[in-house]
C-alpha positions in Angstrom: -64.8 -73.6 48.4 -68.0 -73.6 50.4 -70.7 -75.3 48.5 -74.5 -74.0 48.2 -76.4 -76.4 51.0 -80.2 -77.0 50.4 -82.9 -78.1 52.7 -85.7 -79.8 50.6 -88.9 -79.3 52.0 -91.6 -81.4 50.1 -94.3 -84.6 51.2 -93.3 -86.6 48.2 -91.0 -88.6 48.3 -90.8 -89.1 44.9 -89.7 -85.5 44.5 -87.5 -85.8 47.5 -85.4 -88.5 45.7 -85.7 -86.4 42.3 -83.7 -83.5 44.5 -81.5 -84.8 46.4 -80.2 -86.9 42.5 -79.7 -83.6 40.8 -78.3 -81.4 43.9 -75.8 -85.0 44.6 -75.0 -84.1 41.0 -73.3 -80.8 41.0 -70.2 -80.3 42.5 -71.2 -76.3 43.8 -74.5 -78.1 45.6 -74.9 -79.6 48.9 -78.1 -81.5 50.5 -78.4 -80.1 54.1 -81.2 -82.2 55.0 -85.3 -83.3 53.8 -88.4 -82.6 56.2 -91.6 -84.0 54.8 -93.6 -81.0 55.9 -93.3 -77.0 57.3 -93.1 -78.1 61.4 -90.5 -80.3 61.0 -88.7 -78.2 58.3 -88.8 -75.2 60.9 -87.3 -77.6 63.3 -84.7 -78.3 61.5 -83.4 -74.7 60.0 -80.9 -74.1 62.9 -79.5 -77.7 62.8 -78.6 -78.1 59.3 -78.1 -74.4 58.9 -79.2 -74.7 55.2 -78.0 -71.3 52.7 -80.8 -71.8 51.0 -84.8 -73.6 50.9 -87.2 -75.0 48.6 -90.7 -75.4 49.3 -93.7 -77.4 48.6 -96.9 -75.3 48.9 -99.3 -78.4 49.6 -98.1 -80.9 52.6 -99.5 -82.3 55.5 -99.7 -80.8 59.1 -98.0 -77.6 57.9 -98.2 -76.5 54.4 -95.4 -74.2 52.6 -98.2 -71.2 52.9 -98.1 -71.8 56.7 -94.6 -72.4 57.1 -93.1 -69.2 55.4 -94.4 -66.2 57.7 -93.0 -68.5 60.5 -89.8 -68.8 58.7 -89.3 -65.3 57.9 -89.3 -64.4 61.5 -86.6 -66.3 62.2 -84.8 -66.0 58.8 -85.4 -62.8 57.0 -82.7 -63.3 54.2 -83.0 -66.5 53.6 -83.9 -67.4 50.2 -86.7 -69.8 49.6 -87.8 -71.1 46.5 -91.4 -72.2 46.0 -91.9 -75.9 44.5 -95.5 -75.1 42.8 -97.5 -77.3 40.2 -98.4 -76.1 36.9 -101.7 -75.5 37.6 -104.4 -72.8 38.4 -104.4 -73.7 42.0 -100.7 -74.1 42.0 -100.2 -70.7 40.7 -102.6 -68.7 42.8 -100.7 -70.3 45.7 -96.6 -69.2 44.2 -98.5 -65.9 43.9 -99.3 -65.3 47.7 -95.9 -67.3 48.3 -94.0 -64.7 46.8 -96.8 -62.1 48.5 -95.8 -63.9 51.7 -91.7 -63.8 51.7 -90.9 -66.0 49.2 -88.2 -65.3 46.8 -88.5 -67.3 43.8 -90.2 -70.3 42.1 -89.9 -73.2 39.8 -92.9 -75.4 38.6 -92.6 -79.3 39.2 -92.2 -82.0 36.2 -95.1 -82.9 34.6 -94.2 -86.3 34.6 -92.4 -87.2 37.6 -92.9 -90.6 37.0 -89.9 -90.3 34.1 -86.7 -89.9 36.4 -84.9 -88.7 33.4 -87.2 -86.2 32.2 -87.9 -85.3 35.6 -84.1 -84.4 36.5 -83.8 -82.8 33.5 -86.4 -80.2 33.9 -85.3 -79.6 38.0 -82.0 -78.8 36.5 -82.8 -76.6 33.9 -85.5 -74.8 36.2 -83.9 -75.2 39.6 -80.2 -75.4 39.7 -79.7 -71.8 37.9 -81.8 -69.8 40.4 -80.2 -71.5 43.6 -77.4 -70.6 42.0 -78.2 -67.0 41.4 -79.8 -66.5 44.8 -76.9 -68.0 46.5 -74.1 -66.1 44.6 -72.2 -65.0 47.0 -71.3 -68.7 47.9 -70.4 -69.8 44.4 -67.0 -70.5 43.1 -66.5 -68.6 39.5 -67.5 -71.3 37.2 -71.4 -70.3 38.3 -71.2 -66.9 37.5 -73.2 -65.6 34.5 -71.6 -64.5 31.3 -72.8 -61.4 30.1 -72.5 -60.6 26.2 -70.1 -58.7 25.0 -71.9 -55.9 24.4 -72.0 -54.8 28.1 -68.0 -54.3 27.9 -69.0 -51.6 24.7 -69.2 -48.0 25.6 -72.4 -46.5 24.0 -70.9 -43.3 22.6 -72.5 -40.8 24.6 -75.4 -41.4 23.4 -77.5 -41.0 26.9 -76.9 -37.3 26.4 -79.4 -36.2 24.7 -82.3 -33.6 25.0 -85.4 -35.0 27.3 -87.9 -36.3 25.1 -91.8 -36.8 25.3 -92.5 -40.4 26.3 -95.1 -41.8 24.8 -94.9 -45.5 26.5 -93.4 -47.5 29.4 -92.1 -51.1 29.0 -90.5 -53.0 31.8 -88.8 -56.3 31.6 -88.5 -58.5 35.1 -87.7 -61.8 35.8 -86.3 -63.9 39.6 -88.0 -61.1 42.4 -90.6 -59.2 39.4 -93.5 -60.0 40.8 -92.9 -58.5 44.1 -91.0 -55.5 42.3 -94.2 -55.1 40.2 -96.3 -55.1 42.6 -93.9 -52.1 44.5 -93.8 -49.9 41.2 -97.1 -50.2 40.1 -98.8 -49.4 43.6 -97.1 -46.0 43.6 -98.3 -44.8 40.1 -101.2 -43.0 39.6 -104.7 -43.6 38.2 -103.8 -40.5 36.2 -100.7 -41.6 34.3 -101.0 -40.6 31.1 -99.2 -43.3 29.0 -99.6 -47.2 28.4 -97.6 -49.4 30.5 -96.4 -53.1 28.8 -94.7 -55.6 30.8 -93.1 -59.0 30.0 -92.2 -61.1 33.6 -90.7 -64.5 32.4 -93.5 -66.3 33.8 -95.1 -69.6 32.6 -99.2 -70.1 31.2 -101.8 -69.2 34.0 -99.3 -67.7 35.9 -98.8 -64.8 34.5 -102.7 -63.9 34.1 -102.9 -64.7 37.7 -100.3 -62.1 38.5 -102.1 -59.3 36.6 -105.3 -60.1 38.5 -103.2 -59.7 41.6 -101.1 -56.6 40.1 -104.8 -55.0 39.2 -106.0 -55.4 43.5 -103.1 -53.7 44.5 -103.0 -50.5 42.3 -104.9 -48.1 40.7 -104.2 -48.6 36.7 -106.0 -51.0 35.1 -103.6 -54.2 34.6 -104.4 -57.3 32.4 -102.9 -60.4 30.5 -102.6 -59.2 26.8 -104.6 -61.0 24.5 -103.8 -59.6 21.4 -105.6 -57.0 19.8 -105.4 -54.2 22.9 -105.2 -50.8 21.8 -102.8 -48.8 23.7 -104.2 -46.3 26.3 -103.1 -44.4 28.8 -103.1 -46.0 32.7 -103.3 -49.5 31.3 -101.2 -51.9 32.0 -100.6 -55.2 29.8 -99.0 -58.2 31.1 -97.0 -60.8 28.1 -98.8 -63.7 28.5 -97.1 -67.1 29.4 -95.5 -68.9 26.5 -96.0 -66.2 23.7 -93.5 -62.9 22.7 -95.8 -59.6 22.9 -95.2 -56.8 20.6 -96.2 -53.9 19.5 -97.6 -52.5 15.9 -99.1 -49.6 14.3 -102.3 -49.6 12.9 -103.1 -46.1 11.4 -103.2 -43.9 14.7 -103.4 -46.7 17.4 -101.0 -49.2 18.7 -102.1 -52.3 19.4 -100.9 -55.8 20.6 -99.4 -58.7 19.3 -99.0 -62.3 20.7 -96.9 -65.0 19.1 -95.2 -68.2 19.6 -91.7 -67.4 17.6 -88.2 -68.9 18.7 -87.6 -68.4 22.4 -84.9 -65.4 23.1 -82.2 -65.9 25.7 -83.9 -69.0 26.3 -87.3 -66.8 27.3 -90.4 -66.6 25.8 -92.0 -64.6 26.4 -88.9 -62.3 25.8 -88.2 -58.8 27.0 -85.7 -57.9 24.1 -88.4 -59.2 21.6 -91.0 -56.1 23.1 -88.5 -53.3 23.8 -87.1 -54.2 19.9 -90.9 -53.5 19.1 -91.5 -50.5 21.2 -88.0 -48.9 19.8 -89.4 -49.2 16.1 -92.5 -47.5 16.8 -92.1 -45.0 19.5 -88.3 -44.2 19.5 -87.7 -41.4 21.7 -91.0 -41.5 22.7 -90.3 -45.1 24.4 -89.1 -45.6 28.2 -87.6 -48.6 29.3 -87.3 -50.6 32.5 -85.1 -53.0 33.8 -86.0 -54.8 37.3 -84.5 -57.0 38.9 -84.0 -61.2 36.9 -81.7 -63.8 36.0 -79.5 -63.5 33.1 -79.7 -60.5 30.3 -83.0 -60.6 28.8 -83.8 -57.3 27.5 -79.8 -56.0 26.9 -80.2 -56.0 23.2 -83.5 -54.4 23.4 -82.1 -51.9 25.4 -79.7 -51.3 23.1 -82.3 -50.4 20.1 -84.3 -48.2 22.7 -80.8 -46.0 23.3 -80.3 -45.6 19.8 -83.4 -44.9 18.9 -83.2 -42.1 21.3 -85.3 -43.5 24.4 -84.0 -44.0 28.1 -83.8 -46.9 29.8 -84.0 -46.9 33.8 -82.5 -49.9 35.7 -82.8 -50.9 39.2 -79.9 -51.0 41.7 -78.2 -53.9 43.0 -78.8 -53.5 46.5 -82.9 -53.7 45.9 -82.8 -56.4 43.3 -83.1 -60.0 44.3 -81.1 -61.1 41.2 -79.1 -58.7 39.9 -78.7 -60.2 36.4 -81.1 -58.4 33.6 -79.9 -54.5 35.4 -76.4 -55.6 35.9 -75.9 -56.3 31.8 -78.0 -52.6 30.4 -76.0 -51.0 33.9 -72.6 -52.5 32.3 -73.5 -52.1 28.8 -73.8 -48.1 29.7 -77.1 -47.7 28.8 -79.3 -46.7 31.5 -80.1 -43.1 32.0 -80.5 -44.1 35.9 -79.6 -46.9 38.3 -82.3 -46.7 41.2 -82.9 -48.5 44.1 -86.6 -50.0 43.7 -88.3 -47.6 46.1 -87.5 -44.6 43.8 -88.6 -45.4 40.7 -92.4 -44.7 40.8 -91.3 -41.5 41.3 -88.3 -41.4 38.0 -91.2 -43.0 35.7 -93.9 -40.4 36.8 -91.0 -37.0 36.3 -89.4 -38.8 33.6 -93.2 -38.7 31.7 -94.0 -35.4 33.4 -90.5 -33.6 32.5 -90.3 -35.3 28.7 -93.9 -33.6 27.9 -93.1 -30.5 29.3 -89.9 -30.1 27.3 -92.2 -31.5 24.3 -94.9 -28.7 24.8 -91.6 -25.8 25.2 -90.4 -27.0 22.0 -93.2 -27.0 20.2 -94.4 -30.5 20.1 -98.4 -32.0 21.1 -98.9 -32.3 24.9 
């Protein structure tokens, strides 16, 4: 079987050693060569022929900013994941990576200096999204198990009458940020319902993206806090590190933030907010799935369904993971599979059609 090959891309050598350990240690992995730096990385693409890249952001001569426009003219598909530090710096830079071309990240060890704890964290962090980007490549032992709910047929529950939606939540993981960034642009200052998001992202990152989300649209999108009343054209962003949910508090909903158990090995946790949206808005509650690694937000789907909601799921062909849309797609739960270019337009009918039916039938526009 062919096995994935990897061109590590990074100054340190430290961090060079640290990846070429753990890729030496799987047998579905491959090191296709190291360059210390962008120019001599771009150099050697078509001699190593690597299937896919990860890149430092800060090196010498040419810097992973620099090198990745470069790259993408040459190499379109290739996937490249960013090698950024956990810091404010580091993430503004992963942000205009991902901006730039690149497809995914993963935030060095904190302490490089342990090897163990180092190699430990590159595996956990690293080795399943090469995997997942590279999938095509791998032998069956690296595909993702999906819970055995996504082999149930839902009972026909997705037939019901249109309903008024009262609230959007979206769940995104590997590729959200750029898939974000693509919905949100194409929705209106005027739509009329709150939008909550949770992107597995980690601390400052994820405030970072809704200060980059808010540039490129016209709602008003910001890291949730806890405490935000839920309004209409607002958009609310689960910060790094803590579940978001939602709770009633006489006639407003407002935010919560919390530091529970992790879900799926996420926190924060898409299936922890759509559980929350479900309770309170039931049919009134619109679920989307983007594109992400693994099935964060299936079981949440789940509660949204039966609580008489939709959920809307992008296609394979437009996600860069097909993971998190693949399980609700599976499980039978989503109303519509769409590639990622139509769903502004579903989310803005689906509100627009629910609260006309709402208004025929005698409900509150």
């Amino acid at each position: 079987m062919k096995k994935i090959r990897v061109l590590v891309v990074d100054d340190s050598v430290v961090i060079r050693r640290l990846l070429t350990e753990v890729l030496s240690q799987d047998p579905d992995l491959e090191l296709a060569g190291t360059a210390p730096n962008g120019r001599i990385a771009l150099a050697k693409l078509p001699q190593v022929n690597p299937d896919i890249v990860t890149l430092d952001i800060e090196m010498p001569e040419l810097d992973g900013l620099s090198t990745l426009p470069e790259l993408r003219k040459a190499y379109p598909k290739l996937p490249v994941i960013m090698f950024s530090t956990l810091t404010e710096r580091g993430a503004g830079a992963t942000l205009e990576a991902l901006a730039r071309g690149a497809t995914d990240y993963v935030t060095k060890p904190a302490n490089v200096g342990s090897v163990a704890a180092g190699i430990q964290s590159v595996k956990e962090q690293l080795i399943p999204r090469i995997k997942a980007l590279c999938a095509t490549l791998n032998s069956p032992s690296t595909t993702t198990s999906v819970p055995s709910l996504a082999r149930r047929p839902t009972g026909g529950v997705l037939k019901r009458l249109p309903q008024r939606r009262d609230v959007v939540v979206i769940g995104s993981s590997t590729g959200g940020p750029q898939a974000l960034a693509s919905v949100l642009a194409k929705l209106p200052a005027s739509f009329p319902v709150p939008i909550v998001v949770v992107q597995h992202m980690p601390p400052v990152f994820t405030r970072h993206l809704a200060n980059r989300l808010s540039q490129g649209c016209e709602l008003d999108v910001n890291e949730a806090s806890g405490g935000e009343i839920l309004r209409p054209g607002q958009v609310l962003i689960a910060p790094g590190d803590f579940h978001l949910e939602l709770q009633r508090q006489g006639a407003t909903i407002t935010t919560v933030i919390q530091q529970g158990p992790s879900e799926n090995s996420c926190r924060p946790s898409v299936d922890v907010l759509f559980r929350s949206a479900a309770k309170i808005f039931g049919p009134g509650c619109l679920g989307l799935i983007l594109t992400g690694m693994g099935h964060d937000g299936l079981r949440g789907s789940e509660e949204i369904v039966h609580a008489g909601g939709a959920i809307v799921a992008q296609d394979e062909k437009t996600s860069v993971v097909w993971g998190m849309p693949r399980s609700v797609v599976e499980a039978g739960l989503a109303l519509h599979t769409l590639a990622l270019s139509f769903i502004p337009d579903e989310l803005v009918r689906q509100v627009a059609v629910a609260r006309r039916t709402a208004v025929s039938m005698g409900g509150l526009s």
